[in-house]
C-alpha positions, 0 to 999 in steps of 0.5 A: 245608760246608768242603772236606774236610781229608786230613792230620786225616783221615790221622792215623787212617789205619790204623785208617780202611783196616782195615774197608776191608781187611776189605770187600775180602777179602770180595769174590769176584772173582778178576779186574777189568777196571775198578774204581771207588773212590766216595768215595776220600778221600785214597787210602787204599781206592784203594791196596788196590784197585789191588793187589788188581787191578794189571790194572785201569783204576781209577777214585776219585771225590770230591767233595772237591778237596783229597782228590782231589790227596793221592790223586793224589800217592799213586796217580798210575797211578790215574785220579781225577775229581770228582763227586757220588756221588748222580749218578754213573754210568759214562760208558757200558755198556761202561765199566760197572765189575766192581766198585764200592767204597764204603768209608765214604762212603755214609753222606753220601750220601741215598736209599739205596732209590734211590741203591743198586739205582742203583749195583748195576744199573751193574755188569756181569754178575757185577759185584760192589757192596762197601758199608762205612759207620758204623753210629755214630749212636747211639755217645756220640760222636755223640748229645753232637754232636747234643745240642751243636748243639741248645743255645745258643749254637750251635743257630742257627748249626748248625741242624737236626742231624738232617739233617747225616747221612743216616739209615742203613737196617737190615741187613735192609733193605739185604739186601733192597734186593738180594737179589730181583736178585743171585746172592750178598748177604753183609751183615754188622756188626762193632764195632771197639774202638779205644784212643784216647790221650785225650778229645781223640784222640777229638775229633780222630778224629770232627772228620776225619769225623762233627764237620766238618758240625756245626762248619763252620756256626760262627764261630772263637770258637762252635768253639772253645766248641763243642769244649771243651764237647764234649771235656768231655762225652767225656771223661766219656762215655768213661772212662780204662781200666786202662792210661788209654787210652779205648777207642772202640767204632766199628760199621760195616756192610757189605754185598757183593752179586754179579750173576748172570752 
């Protein structure tokens, strides 16, 4: 896949921070020595992590160079690093983290039945794990990419699309991934109602996040089929409302979850 590209993914940026607002507020940790962003994008969760503990040593990860320099330029009292979220680990126990953040980034990431009991057992004691990922799979603007992809001419080039996200597991099931080994689980789900100006807000919504894997895999001529194919069946799907905007249901999970002392 094509490294990631911040100024598409910025043009929806408030809309982006506000599940990761909520996600904080819901973080019960009055002070951190360390925090570490997982999958800091081009800054924007980093930002509210370093004012919410201006005291601590904060760290953003990403496997993105591009995001990487925007959130540089953005936070340069922050501390930015390349890396692989499937293998990240502190560089030792006494850099071990009081809060790791993961705000719409999971969802890229496999093995969630190893990849989070991973990542809550990096904590420190009292240490605090703070998940947020789309829950949007099954959302119009998903099932229209997959369906797409499926058809000639692009199913060659896309492949199987089934396998460009990786399939989230139920609230529950995270819940109990969990709960045998933390003091405190608070898991939630909210559905964000978005009004978006046009069918093509919405395609340039998802071409920052959910669409990129499905149109990196072609050619400039299939793209650009591809996507007015897929603007078509949007702006069917998502019809104007009264005042002729389109209004984009998002849902998100989360999930907060503590270590004993």
């Amino acid at each position: 896949m094509l490294d990631w590209n911040p100024a598409l993914y910025r043009r929806y940026e408030d809309e982006r921070t506000r599940p990761a607002q909520e996600l904080l507020a819901r973080i019960p940790l009055t002070e951190a020595a360390r925090v570490v962003d997982l999958g800091c994008g081009p800054g924007n969760s980093t930002e509210l992590l370093v004012k919410r503990f201006p005291k601590a040593q904060a760290l953003g990860t990403d496997n993105s160079e591009a995001m990487l320099l925007s959130a540089r330029e953005r936070l340069p009292q922050a501390r930015f690093e390349l890396s692989d979220i499937a293998t990240w680990a502190p560089p030792s126990t006494d850099e071990a983290p009081n809060l790791i953040y993961a705000n719409a980034s999971l969802q890229w990431v496999p093995d969630h039945e190893k990849l989070i009991p991973c990542l809550f057992d990096a904590l420190v004691p009292g240490g605090v794990l703070a998940v947020q990922m789309p829950d949007n799979r099954q959302e119009p603007t998903h099932r229209l990419m997959r369906a797409l992809a499926a058809q000639a001419p692009w199913a060659e080039s896309i492949g199987d699309a089934d396998r460009l996200r990786t399939r989230l597991l139920g609230l529950d099931a995270y819940y109990d991934l969990l709960a045998p080994h933390a003091a405190h689980v608070d898991v939630w789900h909210t559905i964000y109602q978005h009004p978006m100006a046009s069918a093509a807000a919405i395609v340039e919504w998802v071409r920052g996040t959910g669409l990129k894997p499905f149109v990196d895999r072609l050619s400039p001529a299939l793209q650009a089929s591809y996507l007015a194919e897929y603007e078509r069946r949007v702006d069917e799907a998502y019809p104007a409302r009264a005042d002729g905007k389109r209004l984009l249901a998002f849902p998100r999970m989360f999930m907060v979850a503590q270590r004993p002392l």
